[in-house]
N, C-alpha and C positions, 0 to 999 in steps of 0.2 A: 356554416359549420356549427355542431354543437357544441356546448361547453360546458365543462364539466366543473366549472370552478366551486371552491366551495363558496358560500355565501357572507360570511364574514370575514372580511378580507386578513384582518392585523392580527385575531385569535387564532394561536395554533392548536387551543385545543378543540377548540369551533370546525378544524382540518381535518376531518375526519373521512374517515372510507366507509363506514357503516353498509351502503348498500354494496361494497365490493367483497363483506365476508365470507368467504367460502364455510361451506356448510360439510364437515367432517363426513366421508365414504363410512357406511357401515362396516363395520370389522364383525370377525368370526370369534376371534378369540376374544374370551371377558377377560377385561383387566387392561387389556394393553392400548396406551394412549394410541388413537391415530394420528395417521395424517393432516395438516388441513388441504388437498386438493381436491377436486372435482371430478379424478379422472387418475385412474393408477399411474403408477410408472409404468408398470411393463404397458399399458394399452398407449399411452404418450410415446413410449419408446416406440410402440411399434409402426404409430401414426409418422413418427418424425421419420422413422426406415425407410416407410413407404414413398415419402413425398419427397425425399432423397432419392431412390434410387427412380423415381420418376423420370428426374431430367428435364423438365419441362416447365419445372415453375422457377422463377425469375429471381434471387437471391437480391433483399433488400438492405441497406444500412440507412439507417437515420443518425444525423449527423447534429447534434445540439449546443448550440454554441450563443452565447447572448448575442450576438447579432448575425442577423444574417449575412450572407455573401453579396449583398444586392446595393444598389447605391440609388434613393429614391429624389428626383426634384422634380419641381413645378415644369411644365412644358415652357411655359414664358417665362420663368424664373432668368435666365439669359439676360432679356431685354429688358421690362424695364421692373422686375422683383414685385412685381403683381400675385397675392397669396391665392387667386380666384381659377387658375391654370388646373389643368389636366395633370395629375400624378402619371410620371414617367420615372420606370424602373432596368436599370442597366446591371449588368453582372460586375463586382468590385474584382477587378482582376488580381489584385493584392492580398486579397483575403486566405488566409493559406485552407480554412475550411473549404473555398472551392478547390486549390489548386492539391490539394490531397487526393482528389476524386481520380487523379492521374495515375495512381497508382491500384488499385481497382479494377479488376474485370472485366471486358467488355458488360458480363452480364447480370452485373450488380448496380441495381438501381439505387440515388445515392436521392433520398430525399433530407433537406435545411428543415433544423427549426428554432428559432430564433426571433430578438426585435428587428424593426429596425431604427435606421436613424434619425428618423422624423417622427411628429407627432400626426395623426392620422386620426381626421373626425370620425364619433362614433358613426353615423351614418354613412361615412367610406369604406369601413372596415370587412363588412361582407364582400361587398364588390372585390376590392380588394385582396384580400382572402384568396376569393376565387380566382385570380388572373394570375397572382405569383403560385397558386398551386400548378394553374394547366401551364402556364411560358415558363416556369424557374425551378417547380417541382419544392416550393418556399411553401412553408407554415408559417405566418407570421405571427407573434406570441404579442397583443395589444396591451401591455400593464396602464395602467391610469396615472398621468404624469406624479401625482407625488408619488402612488408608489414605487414610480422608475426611480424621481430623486431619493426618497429615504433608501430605495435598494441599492441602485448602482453608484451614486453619489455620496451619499451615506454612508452605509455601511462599504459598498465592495471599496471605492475609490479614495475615501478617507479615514476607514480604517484599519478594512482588511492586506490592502495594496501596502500601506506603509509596515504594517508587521511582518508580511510575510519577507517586507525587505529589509527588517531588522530595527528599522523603529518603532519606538515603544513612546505611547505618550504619557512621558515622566508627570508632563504639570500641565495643565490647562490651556497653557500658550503654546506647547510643545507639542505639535501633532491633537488628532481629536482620541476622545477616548469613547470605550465602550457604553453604547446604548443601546437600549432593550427597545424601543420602537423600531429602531431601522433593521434590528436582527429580526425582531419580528417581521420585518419586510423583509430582509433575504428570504427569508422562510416562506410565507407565502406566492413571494415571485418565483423561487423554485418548485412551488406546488402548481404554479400555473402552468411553470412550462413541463412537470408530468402530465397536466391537461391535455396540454397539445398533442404527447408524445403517445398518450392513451388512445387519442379521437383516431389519428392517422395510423397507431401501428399495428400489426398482428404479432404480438408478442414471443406467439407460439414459431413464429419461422425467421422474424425481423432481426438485425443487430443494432444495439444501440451505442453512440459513442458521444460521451460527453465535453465537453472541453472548457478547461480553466476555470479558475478560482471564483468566477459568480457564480457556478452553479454547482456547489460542490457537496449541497444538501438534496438535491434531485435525486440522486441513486434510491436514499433510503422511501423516498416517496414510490417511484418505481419500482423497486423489489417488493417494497410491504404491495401494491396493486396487484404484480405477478409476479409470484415468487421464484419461475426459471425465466426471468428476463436475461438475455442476452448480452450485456452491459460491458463498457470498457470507457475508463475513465483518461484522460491525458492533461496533466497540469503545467503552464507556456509557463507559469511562474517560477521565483525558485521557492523551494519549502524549508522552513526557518528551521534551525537548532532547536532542540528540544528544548533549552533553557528559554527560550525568546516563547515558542509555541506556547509552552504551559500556561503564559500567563493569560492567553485566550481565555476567557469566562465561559464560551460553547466550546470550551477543547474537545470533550469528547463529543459532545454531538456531531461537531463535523468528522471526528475520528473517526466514529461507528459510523455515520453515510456514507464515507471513502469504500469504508471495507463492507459495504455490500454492493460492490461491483466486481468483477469476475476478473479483472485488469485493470491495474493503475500504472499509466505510465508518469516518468519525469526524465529530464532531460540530459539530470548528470547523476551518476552516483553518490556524490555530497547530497544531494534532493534526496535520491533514496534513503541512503543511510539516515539521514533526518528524519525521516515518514518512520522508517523501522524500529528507531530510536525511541519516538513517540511513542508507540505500540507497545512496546515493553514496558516504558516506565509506567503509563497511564493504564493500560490495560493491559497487563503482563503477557503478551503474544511474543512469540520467539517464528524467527523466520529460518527456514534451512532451503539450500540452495541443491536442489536436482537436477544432474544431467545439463545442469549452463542455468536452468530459470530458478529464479529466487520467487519464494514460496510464502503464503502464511496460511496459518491454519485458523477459522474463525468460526466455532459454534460447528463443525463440521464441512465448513464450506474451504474450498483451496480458494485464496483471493492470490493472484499473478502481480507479482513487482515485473515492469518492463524499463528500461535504461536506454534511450537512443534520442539523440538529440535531431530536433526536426531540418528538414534540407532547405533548400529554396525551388523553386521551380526554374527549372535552366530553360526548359523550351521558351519562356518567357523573356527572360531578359536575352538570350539569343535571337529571338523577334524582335526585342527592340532595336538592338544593336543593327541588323540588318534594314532597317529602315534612314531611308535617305535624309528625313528630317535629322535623323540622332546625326547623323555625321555631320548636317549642316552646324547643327548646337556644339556640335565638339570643335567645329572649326573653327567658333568663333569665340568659346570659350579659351581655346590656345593661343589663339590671335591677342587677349586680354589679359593672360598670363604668362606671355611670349615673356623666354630670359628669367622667368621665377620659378622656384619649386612648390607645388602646390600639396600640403597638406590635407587631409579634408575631415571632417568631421559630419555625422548626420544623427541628429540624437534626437527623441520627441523633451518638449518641457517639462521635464518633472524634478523633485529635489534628487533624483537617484541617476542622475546621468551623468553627475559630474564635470559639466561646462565650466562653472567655472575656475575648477581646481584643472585644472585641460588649460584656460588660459593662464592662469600662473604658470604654468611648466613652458608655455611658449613667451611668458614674460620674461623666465628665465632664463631660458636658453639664449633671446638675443642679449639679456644682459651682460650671460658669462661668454657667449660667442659672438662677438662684433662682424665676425668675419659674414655670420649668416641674416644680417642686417641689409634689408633692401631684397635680398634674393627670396627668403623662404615665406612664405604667405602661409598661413589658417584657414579654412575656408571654412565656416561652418553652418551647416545647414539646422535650423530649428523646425520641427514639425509641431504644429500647433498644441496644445494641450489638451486630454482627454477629459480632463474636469476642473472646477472653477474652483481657485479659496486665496486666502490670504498667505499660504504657502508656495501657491505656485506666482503669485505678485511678488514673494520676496526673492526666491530663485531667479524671476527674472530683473529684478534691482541687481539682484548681485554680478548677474550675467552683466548686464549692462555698465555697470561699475567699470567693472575687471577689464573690460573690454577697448571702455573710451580711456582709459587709464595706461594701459598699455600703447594703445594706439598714439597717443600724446606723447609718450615718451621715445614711442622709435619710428613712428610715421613720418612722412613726409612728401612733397608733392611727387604723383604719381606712386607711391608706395603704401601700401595699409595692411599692417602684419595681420589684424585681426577682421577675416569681413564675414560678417554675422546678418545670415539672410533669411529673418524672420517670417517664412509664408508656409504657404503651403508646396511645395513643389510635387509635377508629375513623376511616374518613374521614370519617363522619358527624359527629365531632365537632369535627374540624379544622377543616370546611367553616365549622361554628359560628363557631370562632374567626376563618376569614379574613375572613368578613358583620362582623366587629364591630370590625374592625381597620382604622383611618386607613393603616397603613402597615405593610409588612410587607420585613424585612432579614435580606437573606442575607451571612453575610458569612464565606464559606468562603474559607482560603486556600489553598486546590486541591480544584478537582472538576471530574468527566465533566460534570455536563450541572445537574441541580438543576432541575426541575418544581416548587417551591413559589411561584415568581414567576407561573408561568402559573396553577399553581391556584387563589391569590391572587387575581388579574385577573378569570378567568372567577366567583368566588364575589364578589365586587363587584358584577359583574354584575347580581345578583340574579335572583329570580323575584317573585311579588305574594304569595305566602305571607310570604317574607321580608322584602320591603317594609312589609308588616303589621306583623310582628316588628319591625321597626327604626323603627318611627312615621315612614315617606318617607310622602310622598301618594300617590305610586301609578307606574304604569309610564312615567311622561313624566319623572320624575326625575331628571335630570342624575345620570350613576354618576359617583364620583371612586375615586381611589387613586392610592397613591405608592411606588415602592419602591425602596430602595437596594440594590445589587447589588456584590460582590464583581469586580473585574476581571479576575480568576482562573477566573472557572467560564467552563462552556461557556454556558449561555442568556445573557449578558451580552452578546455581539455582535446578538441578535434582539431588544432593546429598549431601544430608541434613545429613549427618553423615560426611564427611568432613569435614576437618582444613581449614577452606578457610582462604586467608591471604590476604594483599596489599602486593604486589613482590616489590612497592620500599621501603616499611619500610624492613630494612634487619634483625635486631632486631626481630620483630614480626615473620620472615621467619624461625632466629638460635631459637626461644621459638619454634616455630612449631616442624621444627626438632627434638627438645630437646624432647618433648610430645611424638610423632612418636615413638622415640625409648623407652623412657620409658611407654609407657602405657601401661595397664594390657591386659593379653590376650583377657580375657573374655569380654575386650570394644570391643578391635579389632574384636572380634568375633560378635558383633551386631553391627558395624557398618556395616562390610562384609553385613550381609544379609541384611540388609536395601539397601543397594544399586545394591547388586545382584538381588533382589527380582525387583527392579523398571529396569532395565539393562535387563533382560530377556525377562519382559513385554513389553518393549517398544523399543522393536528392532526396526534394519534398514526397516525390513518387515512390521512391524506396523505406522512408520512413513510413508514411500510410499501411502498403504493403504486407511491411514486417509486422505492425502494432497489427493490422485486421486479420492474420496468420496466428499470430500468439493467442490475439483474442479467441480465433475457432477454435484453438486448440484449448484454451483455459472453461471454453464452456462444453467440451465434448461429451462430462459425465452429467450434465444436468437431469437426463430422464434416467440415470441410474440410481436417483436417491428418492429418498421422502423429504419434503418439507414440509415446514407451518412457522407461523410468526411468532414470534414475542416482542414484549415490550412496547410501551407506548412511546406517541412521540418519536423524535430523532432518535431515540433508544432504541428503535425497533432492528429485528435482526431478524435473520433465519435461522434456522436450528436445518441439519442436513444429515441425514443417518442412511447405512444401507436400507437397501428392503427389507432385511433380513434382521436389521437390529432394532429391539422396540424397548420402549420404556417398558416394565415389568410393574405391576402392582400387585396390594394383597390378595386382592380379588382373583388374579389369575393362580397366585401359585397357590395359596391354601386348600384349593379341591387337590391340586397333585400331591402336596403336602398329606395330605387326611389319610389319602387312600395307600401309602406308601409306610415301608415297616421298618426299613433299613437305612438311614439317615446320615449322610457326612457334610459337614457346614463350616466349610473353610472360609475364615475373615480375616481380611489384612487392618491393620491396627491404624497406623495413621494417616490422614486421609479419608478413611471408611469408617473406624468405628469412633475416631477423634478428628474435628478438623483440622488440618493440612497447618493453618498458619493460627492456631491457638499457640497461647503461652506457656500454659499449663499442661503439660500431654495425659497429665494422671486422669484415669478415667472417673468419670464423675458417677451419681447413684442409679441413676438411671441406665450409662449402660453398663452397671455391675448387675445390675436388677434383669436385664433382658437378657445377659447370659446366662445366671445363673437360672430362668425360667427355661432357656433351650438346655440346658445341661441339666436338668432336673426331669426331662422324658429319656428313657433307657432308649428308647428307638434312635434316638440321637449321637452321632459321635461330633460332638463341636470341638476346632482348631480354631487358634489365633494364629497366623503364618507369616511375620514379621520380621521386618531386617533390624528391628531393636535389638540390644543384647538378653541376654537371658536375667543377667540379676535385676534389670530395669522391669522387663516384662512381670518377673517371679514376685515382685514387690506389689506394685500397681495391682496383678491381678491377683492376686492371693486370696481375697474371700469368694473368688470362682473355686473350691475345691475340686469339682469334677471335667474342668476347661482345658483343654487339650494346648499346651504350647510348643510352640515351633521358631526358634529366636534365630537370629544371624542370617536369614534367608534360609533359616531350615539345616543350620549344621549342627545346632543341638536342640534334641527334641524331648519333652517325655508328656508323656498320658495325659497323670493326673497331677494335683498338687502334690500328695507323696507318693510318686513316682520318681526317678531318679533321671537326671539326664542323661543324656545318650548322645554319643556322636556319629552323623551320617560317616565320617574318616575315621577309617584305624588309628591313624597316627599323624596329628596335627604337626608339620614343620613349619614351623614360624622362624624361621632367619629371616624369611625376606621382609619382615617387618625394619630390620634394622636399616634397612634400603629405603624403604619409603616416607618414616616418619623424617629424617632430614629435608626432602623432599617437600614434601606437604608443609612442613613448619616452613620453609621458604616461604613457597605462595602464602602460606597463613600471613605471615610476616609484612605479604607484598601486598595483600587485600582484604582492605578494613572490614570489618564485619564478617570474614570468615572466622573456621573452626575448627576443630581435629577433632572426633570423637573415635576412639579406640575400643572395639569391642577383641574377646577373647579371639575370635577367629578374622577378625576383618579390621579395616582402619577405612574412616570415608573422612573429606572433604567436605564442608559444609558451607556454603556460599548466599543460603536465602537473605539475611539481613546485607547484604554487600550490597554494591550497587549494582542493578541487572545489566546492563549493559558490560561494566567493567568484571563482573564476575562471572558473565558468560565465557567470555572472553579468556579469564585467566582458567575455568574448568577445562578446554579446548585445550589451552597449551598444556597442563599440567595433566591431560588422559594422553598425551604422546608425549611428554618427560618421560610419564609412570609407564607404557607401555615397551619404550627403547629401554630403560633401565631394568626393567624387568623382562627381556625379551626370553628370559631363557630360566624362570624359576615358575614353580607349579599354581601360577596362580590366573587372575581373573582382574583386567581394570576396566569397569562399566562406569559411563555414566547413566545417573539417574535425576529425577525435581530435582534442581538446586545440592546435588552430591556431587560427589567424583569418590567412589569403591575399590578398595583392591579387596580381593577375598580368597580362597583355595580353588582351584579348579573342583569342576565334579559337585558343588553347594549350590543349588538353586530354589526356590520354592517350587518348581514344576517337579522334582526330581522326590521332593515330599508328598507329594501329593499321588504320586504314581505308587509311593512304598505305602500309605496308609491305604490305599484302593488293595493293594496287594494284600495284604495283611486282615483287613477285612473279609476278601476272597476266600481264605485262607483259612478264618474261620467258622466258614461257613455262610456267611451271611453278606454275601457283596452288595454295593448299596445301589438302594435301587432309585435312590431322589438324591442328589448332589446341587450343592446352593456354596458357589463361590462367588465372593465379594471380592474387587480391588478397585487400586485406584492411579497404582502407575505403575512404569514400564516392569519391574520385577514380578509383577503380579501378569504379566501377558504369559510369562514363563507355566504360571498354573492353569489358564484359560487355555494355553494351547495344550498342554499334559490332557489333561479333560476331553479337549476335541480330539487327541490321539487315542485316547480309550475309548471314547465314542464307536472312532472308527474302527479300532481292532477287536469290538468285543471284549474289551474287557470290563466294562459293565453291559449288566443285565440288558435287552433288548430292550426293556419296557422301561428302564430308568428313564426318571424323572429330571434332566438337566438345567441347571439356571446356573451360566457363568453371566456375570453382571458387573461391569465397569460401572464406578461411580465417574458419573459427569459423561459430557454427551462430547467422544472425540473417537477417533480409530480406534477400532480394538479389536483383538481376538474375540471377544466376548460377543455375547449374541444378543444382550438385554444391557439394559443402563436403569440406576438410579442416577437421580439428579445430584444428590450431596449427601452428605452424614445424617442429615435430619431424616432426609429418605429411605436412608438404610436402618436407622435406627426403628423410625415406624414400622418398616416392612419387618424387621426381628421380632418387634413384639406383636408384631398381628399372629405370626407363626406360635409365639410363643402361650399368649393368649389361645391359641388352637390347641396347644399339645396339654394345656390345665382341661381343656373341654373333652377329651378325649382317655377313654377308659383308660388304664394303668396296660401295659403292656410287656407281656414275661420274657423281656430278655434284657441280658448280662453282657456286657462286651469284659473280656479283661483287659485287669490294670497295666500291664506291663505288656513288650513288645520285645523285651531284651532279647538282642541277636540278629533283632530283624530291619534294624535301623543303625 
């Protein structure tokens, strides 16, 4: 197979796609940025229609996960551990990337790609290659031993694994800290397995699905390749509180790689809200929930939050159970715990499992309960560790400790409270020990998800071989089980008949215990169903399902839009705009500008002609300079059309004498500098002012960094220096305080950026904009080129006014229109600058045009009195 790696392995900026740039589609109209694809939308659209409504071709998912599904050893490895044997490769039946496949289509071909577990001479690797591709449908992804240690050892296992679980390496001895060699290896070993995903996929009809925290910089390598990649993301981990997250040194880069995938699932909603959390603070993204899906908006692409924590596979542990061996291991395991209650426990080695805070709580319990001395046994199973340090040597000292210490104090011949079975065990034999086990406790203090609770449940179950085995009577036998759960892990919120407990209160753990064994059958026996009942339902098959459903659904508009890239590096992103919305430049508009006589140039003030999060709002010389050049050609009628108040705007713009204002959202307007104000209402009722400032000064009062700004006709909320999460939050509750409080006086509570508005009914800027169109008409001279600027939701109000005169004729047939959102997000508008820098160039190119352009004989009058 080919490979497309790049050639220096540890430089990311060496990581380059150079030969993958697409080369810009000629465009008709001058001026207007394109696309960067190959190949339009609508001709993709219509490609993707076709091969759709075919029927006939074979729907693919590539499934990407650091290790394959496959379990590789020596053929003689067996006998006598001879390294010179035959590679022999068998399906890992535990791997839940196979057992997802369950849920899938007969007619969706599911190709792995991934390492594996072994090291593989270079000279094997083609062979190789090619045998797990034809028997297993396997890409195997070969990294070069150190680069697997610095990547998956390194970085994923020693220091991404422990933050994401809430440890932070304080000091040197505590945990390892951040290193720029081994991220440099994540990075490159995610760029290898785009390699893989490149060589075998067709991008154009394939889906891709990622999984878990080592490869969580892959996305952005595959989108920047093909920019309508298919992509869905699923994290087994949990995702850290924003305070733990931030102190990641690549926060955002992995940020921004997340969010060029089209779906990112997690397991529980604390993980969501985490993720969403992060979004805001670090990159100020706000997420809004549609119709049940939780949503974000990114550069113009919708990226899908999904929520569903993954199942187990039942056909499986159902096959075990039904096999004669498991009944034999269950009979003999009864036979050796005949007359004891068997606890159990099955946890892998790591500092986050909580072993041995598990056994203090069972030190406890016989301390304070004598009674359960000799009867109640531990059983706990350890599953070898996934990586090697002087951390997991100490967790197992202390396991160790805790264990012979306990056991010395309440042990005795034939009795051992604590039995600790350091191997590896089959599922066949675990299955053994959950048939035998009253009650089984997880008591991790941080984990992704943890399936020993559902395997547990479902092996309770039983089948009638193992009913045998267990001396029940037979299949009418009331199943019981019990289990204590960690508060911490992800399966804790899906069973709601569970002990849940805090693992470091130990106290609360030996109560739990105590319950456990003393509760009555007949609980036991509805808590079982309850949790079998949702366990069943919501298997591993049912989770896949739903996630590759959301998925088609999260990428359905993909041939509806244009793309092209930005930024380098992990920075990189898409930009996604209708077809129909394009950047606008001088270039384009100054020919329709030239030849046009009759001119209306509506701008919104902050945002557009100042930026958004300056300090200073006062306009500086430059763009006093560029207005007064567009209000200095007669052909022109230039408006500011802002929700400022009037005495803020009338100061700031004052040496515009001929600058058209429009304050409060357009409830007081007038011409010129001495022109006189005017109001769009006969008669301002302001009572209900007295309702609302109480109101507002509340929340002011309740969130630091808000504000009350009081204009003549309006009062808003001001929330931007607040904290975004906590100030989104309080704008929400207080636009339905202001809405029931106000449900019956004449006004208007919008939210806007970082606002919350009350204002008068009937006061909008769209509603200005219809009366200056009018009024132009009117006298004579309706404009025949219109150039409206905004930059947020108040200003959609004018973009759509515009598009309604478009369409009713009431401007000229042959008008010239440019409505233009600054920044590239949803809009009414039809054109986009990029920022104020943007708009400001593009003013003075126009304005520059109208110095170069003879004197032109007309007058508009000053005044409008009566008509506003």
């Amino acid at each position: 197979m080919l490979s497309r790696s790049c050639v220096s392995l540890l430089n990311l900026d060496d990581c380059s796609f150079a030969d993958q740039t697409r080369i810009p589609r000629v465009v008709n109209m001058p001026g207007i940025f394109p696309d960067f694809h190959d190949q339009s939308a609508e001709e993709k659209s219509e490609e993707s229609a076709s091969s759709s409504s075919s029927g006939n071709q074979e729907r693919r998912m590539i499934i990407v996960a650091n290790q394959l599904p496959v379990k590789a050893y020596r053929a003689d490895e067996e006998d006598d551990k001879k390294k010179g044997g035959k590679w022999c490769f068998d399906w890992d039946m535990d791997a839940v990337a196979l057992q997802l496949k369950h849920g899938f289509h007969s007619d969706v071909e599911v190709v792995y790609v991934g390492c594996l577990n072994v090291e593989i001479d270079p000279m094997e690797q083609e062979e190789i290659s090619q045998l797990l591709l034809e028997k297993f449908r396997c890409v195997p992804n070969f990294l070069p031993l150190d680069l697997m240690n610095k990547f998956y050892h390194g970085f994923c296992k020693h220091y991404l694994w422990p933050l994401f679980h809430y440890m932070l390496p304080v000091t040197s001895s505590h945990g390892v800290r951040f290193d720029r060699s081994t991220w440099q290896a994540y990075v490159c070993a995610n760029q290898k397995f785009a390699d893989k995903v490149m060589e075998i996929g067709n991008l154009d009809e394939d889906y891709v699905w990622v999984h878990d925290y080592h490869l969580m910089a892959l996305p952005t390598f595959l989108r920047k390749r093909f920019h309508r990649v298919k992509l869905g993301f699923f994290l087994h981990s949990p995702f850290p509180s924003s305070e733990i997250y931030r102190t990641l040194p690549v926060r955002e880069e992995i940020l921004k790689a997340l969010l060029n995938c089209d779906l990112i699932g997690f397991h529980t909603f604390d993980y969501a809200r985490h993720f969403l959390s992060c979004c805001s603070r670090m990159l100020g993204l706000y997420y809004q929930s549609k119709r049940g899906y939780i949503e974000l908006d990114y550069y113009g692409r919708t990226v899908s939050i999904k929520i569903l924590p993954v199942g187990i596979h039942m056909g499986q542990i159902e096959s075990i159970m039904s096999l004669s061996d498991t009944a034999e291991k269950v009979k003999e395991l009864k036979e050796k715990y005949d007359g004891k209650m068997v606890m159990l426990g099955v946890d892998d080695m790591d500092m986050f499992k909580g072993i041995s805070l598990k056994f203090l709580a069972m030190g406890q319990l016989l301390d304070e309960m004598p009674k359960h001395r000799g009867r109640v046994v531990l059983v706990q199973i350890i599953n070898p560790a996934r990586s090697q340090g002087n951390d997991i040597q100490e967790v197992q000292n202390e396991i160790n400790k805790v264990a012979t210490e306990i056991n010395r104090r309440h042990g005795k011949p034939g009795y051992e409270p604590i039995v600790c079975i350091s191997r590896l065990l089959s599922t066949q034999d675990k299955v053994a020990y959950y048939a035998i086990s009253e009650c089984v406790v997880v008591n991790a203090l941080r984990d992704g998800m943890n399936l020993v609770p559902y395997k547990y449940t479902v092996s309770r179950q039983g089948s009638p071989d193992l009913d045998a085995a267990l001396g029940l009577s037979g299949s009418g036998t009331q199943r019981k089980s019990i289990i204590i759960v960690s508060e911490f892990i992800g399966c804790s919120p899906s069973l709601s008949g569970a002990i849940r407990v805090n693992p470091w209160n130990i106290d609360s753990v030996a109560n739990a215990m105590n319950l456990a064994v003393t509760m009555p059958d007949a609980e036991k026996e509805i808590r079982h169903m309850k949790h079998y009942n949702y366990i069943r339902s919501h298997d591993v098959a049912y989770w896949a399902r739903s996630f590759s459903q959301d998925l088609e659904r999260a990428c359905s508009e993909h041939y509806l839009k244009r793309y092209w890239g930005m930024g380098l590096g992990l920075r990189f992103r898409i930009v996604a705009l209708g077809t129909n919305f394009r950047k606008v430049s001088v270039d384009h508009i100054i020919p329709a500008y030239n030849k046009t006589s009759s001119r209306l140039i509506l701008l919104d003030y902050d945002g557009t002609m100042m930026p958004e999060h300056s300090v200073d709002k006062r306009p500086n010389d430059e763009v006093i300079t560029v207005l007064n050049g567009l209000c200095s050609d007669p052909k022109n009628v230039v408006f500011i059309v802002s929700g400022r108040g009037k005495d803020s705007l009338s100061k700031w713009l004052s040496p515009c004498e001929k600058l058209g204002l429009s304050a409060e959202h357009g409830c007081f307007t007038r011409w010129t500098k001495d022109s006189p104000w005017e109001s769009c209402i006969s008669s301002l009722d302001l009572d209900w002012k007295k309702m609302v400032i109480p109101v507002m000064e509340l929340y002011m009062e309740a969130t630091d960094g808000s504000s009350i700004e009081q204009k003549e006709s309006a009062i808003v909320w001001h929330h931007q220096e607040a904290d975004p999460d906590f100030g989104t939050w309080q704008a929400k509750e207080l636009l339905d305080h202001l809405e029931s409080v106000l449900a019956n006086e004449p006004v208007v509570v919008k939210r806007g950026q970082y606002i919350v508005e009350v204002k008068p009914q009937g006061v909008s800027k769209g509603v200005v904009v219809e009366k200056l169109i009018a009024i132009m008409s009117a006298r004579g001279k309706p404009p025949d080129f219109v150039l409206c600027i905004g930059d947020d939701r108040s200003d959609e109000d004018m973009f759509e006014t515009i598009a309604s005169s478009v369409a009713k004729h009431s401007l000229p047939d042959r008008a010239e229109v440019f409505a233009c959102s600054v920044g590239q997000k949803p809009s009414m508008a039809k054109y986009y600058l990029n920022d104020t820098q943007d708009v400001i160039k593009m003013l003075q190119g126009l304005s520059l045009a109208s110095a170069q352009l003879p004197p032109f004989p007309f007058y508009y009058p000053v005044s409008f009195e009566g008509s506003l």
